[in-house]
C-alpha positions in Angstrom: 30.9 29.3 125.2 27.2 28.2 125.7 25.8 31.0 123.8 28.8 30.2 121.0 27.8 26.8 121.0 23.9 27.3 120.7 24.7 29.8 117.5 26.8 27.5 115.6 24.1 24.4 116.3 21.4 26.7 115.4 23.3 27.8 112.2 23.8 24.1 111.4 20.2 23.3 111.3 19.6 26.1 109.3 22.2 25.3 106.8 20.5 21.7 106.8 16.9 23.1 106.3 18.0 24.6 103.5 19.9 22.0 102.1 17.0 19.8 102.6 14.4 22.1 100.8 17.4 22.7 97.7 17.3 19.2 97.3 13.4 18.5 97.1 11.7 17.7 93.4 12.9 20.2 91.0 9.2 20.9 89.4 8.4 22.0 92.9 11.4 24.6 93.4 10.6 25.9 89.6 6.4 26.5 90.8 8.0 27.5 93.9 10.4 30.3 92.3 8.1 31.1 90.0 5.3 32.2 92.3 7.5 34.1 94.2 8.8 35.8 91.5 4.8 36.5 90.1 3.9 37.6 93.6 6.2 39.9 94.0 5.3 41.4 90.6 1.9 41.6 91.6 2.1 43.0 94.7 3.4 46.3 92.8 0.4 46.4 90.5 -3.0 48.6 91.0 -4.8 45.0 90.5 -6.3 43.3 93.6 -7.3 39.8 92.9 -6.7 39.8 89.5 -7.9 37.1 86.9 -4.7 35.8 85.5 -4.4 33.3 82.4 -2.2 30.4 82.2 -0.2 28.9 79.6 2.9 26.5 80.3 3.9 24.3 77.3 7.8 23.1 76.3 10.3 23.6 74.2 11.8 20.8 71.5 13.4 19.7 74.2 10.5 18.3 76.2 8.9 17.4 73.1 7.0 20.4 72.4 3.4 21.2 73.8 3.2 17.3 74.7 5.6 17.1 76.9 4.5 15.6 81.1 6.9 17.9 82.4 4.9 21.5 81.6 1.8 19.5 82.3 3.0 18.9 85.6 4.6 22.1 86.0 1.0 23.6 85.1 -0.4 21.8 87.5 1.8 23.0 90.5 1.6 26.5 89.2 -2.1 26.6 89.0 -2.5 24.9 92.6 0.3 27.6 94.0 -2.1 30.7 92.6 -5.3 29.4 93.4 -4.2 29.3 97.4 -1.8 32.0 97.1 -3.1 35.5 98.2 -2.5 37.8 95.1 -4.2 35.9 92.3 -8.4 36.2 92.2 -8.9 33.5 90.1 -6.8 31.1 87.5 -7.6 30.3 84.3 -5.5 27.6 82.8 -5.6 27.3 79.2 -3.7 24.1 78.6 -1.9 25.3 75.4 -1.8 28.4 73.9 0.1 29.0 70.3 -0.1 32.5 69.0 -4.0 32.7 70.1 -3.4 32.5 73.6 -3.9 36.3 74.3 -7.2 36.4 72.6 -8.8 33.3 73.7 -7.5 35.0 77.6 -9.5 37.8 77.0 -12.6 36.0 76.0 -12.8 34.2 79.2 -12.2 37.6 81.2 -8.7 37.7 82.1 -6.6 40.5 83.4 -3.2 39.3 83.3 -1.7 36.3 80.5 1.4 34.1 82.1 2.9 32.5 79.0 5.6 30.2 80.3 8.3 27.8 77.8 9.4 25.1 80.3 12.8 23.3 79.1 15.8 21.2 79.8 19.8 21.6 79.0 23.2 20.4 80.1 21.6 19.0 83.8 19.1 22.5 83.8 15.3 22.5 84.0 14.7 26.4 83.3 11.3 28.5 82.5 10.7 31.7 80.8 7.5 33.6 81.5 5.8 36.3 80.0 3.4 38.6 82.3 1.1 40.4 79.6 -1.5 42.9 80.8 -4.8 42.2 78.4 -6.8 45.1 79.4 -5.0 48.4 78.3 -6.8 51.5 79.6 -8.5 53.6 77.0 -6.3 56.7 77.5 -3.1 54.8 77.2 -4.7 52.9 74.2 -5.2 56.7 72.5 -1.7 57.7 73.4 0.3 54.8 71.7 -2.3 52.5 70.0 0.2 49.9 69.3 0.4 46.9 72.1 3.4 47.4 74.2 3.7 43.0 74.7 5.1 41.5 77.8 4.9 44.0 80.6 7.3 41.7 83.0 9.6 38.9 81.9 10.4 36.3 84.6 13.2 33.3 84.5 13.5 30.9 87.3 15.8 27.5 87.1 17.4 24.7 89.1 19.1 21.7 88.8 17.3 18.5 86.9 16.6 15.6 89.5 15.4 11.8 88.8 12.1 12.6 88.2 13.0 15.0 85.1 14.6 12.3 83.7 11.9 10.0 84.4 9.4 12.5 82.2 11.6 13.0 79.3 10.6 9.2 78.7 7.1 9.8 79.0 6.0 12.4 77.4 2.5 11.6 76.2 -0.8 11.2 77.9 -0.1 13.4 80.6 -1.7 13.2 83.7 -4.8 15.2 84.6 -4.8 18.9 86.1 -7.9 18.1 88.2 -9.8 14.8 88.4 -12.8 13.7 86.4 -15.9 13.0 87.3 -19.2 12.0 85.9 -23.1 13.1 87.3 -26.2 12.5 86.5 -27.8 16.0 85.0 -31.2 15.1 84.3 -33.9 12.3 83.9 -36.2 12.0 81.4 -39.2 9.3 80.8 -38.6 9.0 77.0 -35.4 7.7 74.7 -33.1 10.3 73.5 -31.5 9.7 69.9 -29.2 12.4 70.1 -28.1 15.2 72.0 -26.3 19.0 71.3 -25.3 21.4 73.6 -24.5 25.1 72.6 -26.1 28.9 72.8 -29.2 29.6 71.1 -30.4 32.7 72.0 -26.6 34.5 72.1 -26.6 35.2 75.9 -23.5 33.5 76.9 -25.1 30.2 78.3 -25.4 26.8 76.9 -28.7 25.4 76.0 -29.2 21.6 76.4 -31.0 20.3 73.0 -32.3 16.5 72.9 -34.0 14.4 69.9 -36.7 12.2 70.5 -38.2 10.4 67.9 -41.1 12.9 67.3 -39.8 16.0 69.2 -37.1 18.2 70.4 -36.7 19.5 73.7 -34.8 22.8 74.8 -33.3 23.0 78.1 -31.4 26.1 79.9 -28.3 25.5 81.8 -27.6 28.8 82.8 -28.9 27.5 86.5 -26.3 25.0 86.2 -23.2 26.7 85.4 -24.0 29.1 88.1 -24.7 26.1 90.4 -22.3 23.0 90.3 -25.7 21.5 91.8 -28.6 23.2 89.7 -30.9 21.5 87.6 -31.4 22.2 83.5 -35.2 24.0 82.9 -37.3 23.3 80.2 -38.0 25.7 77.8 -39.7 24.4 75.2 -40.6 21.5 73.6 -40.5 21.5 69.5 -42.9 18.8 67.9 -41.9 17.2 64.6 -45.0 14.9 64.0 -45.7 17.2 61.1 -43.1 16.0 59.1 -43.5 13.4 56.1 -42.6 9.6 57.2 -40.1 8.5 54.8 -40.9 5.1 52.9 -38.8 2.6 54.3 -38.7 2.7 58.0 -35.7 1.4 60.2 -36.6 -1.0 63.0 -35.9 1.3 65.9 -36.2 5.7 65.5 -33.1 6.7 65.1 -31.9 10.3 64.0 -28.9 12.7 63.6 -28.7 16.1 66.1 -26.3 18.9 65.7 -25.8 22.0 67.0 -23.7 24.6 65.6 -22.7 28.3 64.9 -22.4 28.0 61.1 -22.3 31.9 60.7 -20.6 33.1 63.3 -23.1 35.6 64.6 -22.7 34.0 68.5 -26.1 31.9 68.0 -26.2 28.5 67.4 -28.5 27.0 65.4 -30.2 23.6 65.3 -29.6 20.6 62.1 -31.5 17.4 62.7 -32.9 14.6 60.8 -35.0 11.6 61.7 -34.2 8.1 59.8 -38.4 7.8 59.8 -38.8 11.4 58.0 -38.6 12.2 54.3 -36.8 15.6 55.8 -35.1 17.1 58.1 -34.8 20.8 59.1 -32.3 23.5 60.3 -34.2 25.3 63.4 -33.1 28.8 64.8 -34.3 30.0 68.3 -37.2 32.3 67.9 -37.5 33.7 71.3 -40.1 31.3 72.9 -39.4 28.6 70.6 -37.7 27.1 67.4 -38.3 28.2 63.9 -37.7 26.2 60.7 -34.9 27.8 58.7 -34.9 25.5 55.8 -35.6 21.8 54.8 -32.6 19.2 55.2 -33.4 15.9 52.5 -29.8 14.2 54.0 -28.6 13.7 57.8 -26.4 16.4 58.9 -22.8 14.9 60.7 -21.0 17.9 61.3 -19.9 21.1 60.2 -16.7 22.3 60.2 -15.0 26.1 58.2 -12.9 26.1 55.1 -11.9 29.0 53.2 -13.9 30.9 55.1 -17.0 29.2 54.1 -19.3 26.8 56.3 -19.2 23.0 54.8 -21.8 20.2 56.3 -20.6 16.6 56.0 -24.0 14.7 55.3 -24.8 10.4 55.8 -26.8 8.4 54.4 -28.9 5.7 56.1 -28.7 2.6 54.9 -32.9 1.8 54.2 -34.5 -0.8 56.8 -31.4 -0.5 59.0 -30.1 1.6 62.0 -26.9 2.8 60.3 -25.5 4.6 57.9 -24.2 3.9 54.3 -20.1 3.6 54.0 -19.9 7.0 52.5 -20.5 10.9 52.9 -21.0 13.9 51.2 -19.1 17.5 51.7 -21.5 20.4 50.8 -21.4 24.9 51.3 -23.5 25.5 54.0 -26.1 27.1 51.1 -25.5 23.9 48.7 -27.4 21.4 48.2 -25.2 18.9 47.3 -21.6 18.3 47.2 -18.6 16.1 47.1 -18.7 12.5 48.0 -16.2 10.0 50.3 -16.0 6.6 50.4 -15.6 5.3 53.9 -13.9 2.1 55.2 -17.7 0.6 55.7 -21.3 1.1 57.0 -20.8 3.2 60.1 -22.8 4.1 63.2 -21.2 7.7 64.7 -19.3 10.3 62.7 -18.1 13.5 64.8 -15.4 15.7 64.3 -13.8 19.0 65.9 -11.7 22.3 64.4 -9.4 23.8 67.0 -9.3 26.8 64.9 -11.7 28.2 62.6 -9.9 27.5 59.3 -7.4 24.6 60.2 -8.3 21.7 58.5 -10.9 19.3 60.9 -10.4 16.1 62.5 -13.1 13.6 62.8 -13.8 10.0 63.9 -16.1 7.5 62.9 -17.1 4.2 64.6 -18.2 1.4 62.2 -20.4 -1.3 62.5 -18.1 -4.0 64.5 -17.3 -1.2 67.2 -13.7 0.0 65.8 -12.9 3.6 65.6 -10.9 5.6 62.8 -9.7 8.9 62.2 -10.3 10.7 59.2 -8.3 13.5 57.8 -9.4 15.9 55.3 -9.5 14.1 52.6 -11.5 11.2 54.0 -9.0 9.4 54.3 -9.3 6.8 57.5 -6.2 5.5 59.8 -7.4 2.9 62.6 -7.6 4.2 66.5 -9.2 2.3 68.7 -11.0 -1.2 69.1 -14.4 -2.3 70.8 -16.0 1.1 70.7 -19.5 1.3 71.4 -21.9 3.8 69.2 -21.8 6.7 71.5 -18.7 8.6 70.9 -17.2 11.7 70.8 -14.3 14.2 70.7 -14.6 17.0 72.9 -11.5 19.6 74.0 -11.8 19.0 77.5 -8.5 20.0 78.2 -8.5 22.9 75.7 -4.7 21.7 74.4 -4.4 21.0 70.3 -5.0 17.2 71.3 -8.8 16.9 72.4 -9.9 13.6 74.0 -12.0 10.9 72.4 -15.2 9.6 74.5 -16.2 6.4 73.8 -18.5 3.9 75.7 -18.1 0.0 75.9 -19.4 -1.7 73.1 -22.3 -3.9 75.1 -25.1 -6.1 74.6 -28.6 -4.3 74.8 -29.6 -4.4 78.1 -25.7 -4.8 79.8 -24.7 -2.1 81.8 -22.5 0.8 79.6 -18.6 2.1 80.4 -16.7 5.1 79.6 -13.4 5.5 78.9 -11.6 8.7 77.8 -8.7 8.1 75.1 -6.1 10.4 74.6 -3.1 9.3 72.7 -4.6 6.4 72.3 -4.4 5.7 75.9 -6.7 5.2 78.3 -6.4 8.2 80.9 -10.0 7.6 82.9 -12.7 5.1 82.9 -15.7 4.4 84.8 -19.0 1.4 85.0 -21.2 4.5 86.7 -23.6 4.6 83.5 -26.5 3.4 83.6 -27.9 2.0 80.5 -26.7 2.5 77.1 -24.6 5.5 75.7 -25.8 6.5 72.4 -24.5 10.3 72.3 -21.8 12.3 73.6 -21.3 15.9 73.1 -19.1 18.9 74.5 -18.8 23.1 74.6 -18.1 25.7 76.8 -19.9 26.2 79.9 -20.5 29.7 81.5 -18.3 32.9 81.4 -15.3 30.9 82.5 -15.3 28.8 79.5 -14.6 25.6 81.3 -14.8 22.4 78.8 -17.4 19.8 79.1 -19.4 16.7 77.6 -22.9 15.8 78.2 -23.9 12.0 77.4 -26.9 10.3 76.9 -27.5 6.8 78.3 -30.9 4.8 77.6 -32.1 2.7 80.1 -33.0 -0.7 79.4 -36.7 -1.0 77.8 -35.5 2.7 76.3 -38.9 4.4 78.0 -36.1 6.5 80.0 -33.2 8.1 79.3 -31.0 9.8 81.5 -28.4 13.3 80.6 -24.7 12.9 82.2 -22.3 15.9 82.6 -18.7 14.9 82.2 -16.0 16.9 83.2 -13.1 18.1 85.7 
């Protein structure tokens, strides 16, 4: 009777374990399921440690790729394979559209997980693609056409409270990782504008500042191999040569921006001082930078249409530090081209291109600190108020949303904030600036590809400037 007794009350408890762990959050069981299922999977592959590309976005039901619920599925996901024992290292992508396979294999990964999250009558359910991206040569002779999804998964449960509580909120979602802001480098001179991207074509960012009579080269290759490495010099780039222009502004200011205009993997350098007749487009020589050809207007951005490069160009307004309310669109091998009217003099214009022929997206900050978007045609909708001059739009979460960055608008002097906008919502802030920000700027950081910004903050009495890394 004892023994019979023990059983049945050891039974019992089991039967309420089980109950207890049914009943937990429902995004929790679905990563939970999920993983198992993927493990298993795994475990009969060839691959040890395999580097395995995420993508988790939703169906109409969730609202799409917007929706909290995959972000916060992701999330659980990501944290179950990077602890679990059968995954080397995950890569989450944030969105993925029909791309998602080839911008996998550019940052090295074996396996893609494609996963559509959604809800119906009281169900929270995901379907998940395992692709292999690396198809072995002999297999690639025998049948040269891609075989797709080498393992389908499907995992669901029931939909709890908090289910319901996302399908109210489905925009700004929460963070994968947290953010955080360091100082990158110290220099004893004012920056007027910054650019980050890879000159010489070996798969590392080079940091590139303006100064008023020079620009400076840095390599970062010892810090995206070292969270706590320092940039190095490589060169600095004098411009005193150049012709002063006839009306001078009251402060240097200038225009910096790097770019890949041609698509050979090397990014060259566009620049123009407010104090100079011209500016130039500079290409990395090997030890240094070497004029390319001769820029009369200041170069904004530069975005691909039809297949063609197009620079949008400003205009300083003469004796001031900002720029006329217009712009002009020219080829990349033109030297002039069609004019915009803008809603008024401005102080920062950047924009971005999530693909290389969907139309851009840029932002400009006028003169009283507002922000606007501008599609395509120029054409300018108000975003945000009280914006300071340093701003930017930078991909950090490598969705189809990227984030705007955009310091307090403060007197000289004042110490600067930060805020990151997506959504037009605030999702992270911080007073850990010091000094002014007067440029922000983002790209891809080391073989992984991770996403981040670099700032650049004056210090008051502008003889300093210090270089901020911004990411997650």
């Amino acid at each position: 009777m004892k023994r019979t007794f023990c059983l049945a009350g050891l039974v019992l408890v089991l039967l309420v374990a089980g109950i207890v762990a049914a009943e937990g959050p429902a995004l929790q069981q679905l990563a939970d399921k999920l993983y198992q299922r993927l493990e298993k999977v795994l475990q009969k592959t060839k691959m040890s440690d395999p580097a395995v590309a995420v993508v988790v976005e939703g169906d109409n039901s969730i609202l799409g790729k917007e929706g909290r619920i995959a972000q916060e599925l992701e999330r659980l996901l990501v944290y179950r394979m990077e602890f679990g024992p059968v995954v080397g290292q995950t890569l989450p992508l944030g969105a993925g559209g029909v791309k998602a396979a080839e911008e996998a294999r550019g940052y090295g990964a074996a396996l893609l997980l494609r996963c559509v999250v959604g809800v119906e009558q009281g169900t929270i359910h995901v379907t998940a693609d395992l692709t292999p991206l690396h198809v072995p040569f002999w297999d690639r002779l025998v049948d040269p056409v891609p075989k797709g999804a080498k393992e389908h998964l499907f995992v669901s449960t029931r939909v709890d409270q908090e289910i319901l509580l996302l399908l109210g909120k489905s925009r700004a979602p929460p963070p994968l990782r947290s953010w955080n802001l360091s100082e990158l480098l110290y220099v004893p001179r004012r920056v007027l504008d910054l650019g980050l991207g890879d000159l010489d074509g070996d798969g590392n960012p080079e940091l590139v500042l303006l100064y008023a009579d020079a620009i400076e080269v840095y390599s970062l290759k010892d810090v995206t191999a070292d969270p706590g490495g320092t940039p190095r010099r490589l060169v600095t780039h004098s411009l005193s040569h150049l012709p002063e222009a006839k009306v001078r502004v009251r402060d240097p200011m200038g225009s910096l921006l790097v770019a890949d205009f041609n698509q050979d993997g090397r990014f060259e350098v566009f620049y123009k001082l407010f104090n100079r007749r011209v500016g130039q487009v500079l290409s990395w020589g090997g030890s240094d930078l070497r004029p390319i050809r001769k820029l009369k207007k200041v170069p904004l951005c530069v975005y691909r249409e039809k297949q063609r490069a197009r620079i949008v160009y400003g205009e300083p307004d003469p004796g001031t530090n900002h720029y006329l309310p217009r712009v002009e669109v020219a080829d990349i091998n033109q030297s002039s081209g069609n004019s915009y009217s803008l809603p008024g003099a401005f102080l920062t214009l950047r924009c971005w291109q999530s693909a290389r022929e969907e139309p851009p997206g840029m932002i400009v900050v006028d003169r009283a600190g507002r922000v606007f978007r501008l599609d395509s045609a120029f054409k300018a909708r108000s975003f945000w108020e009280e914006a300071g001059a340093g701003a930017g739009v930078v991909n950090l979460d490598r969705d189809e949303a990227p984030e705007l960055i955009v310091s307090d608008r403060v007197w000289p002097g004042e110490p600067d904030g930060l805020r990151i906008i997506s959504h037009q919502e605030v999702l992270w802030q911080t007073r850990e600036v010091v000094g002014n920000v007067v440029a922000v700027a983002g790209g891809r950081f080391g073989a992984g590809g991770q996403i981040k910004a670099l700032l650049a903050a004056v210090e008051p009495g502008e003889s300093a400037s210090r270089i901020y890394l911004l990411g997650r």
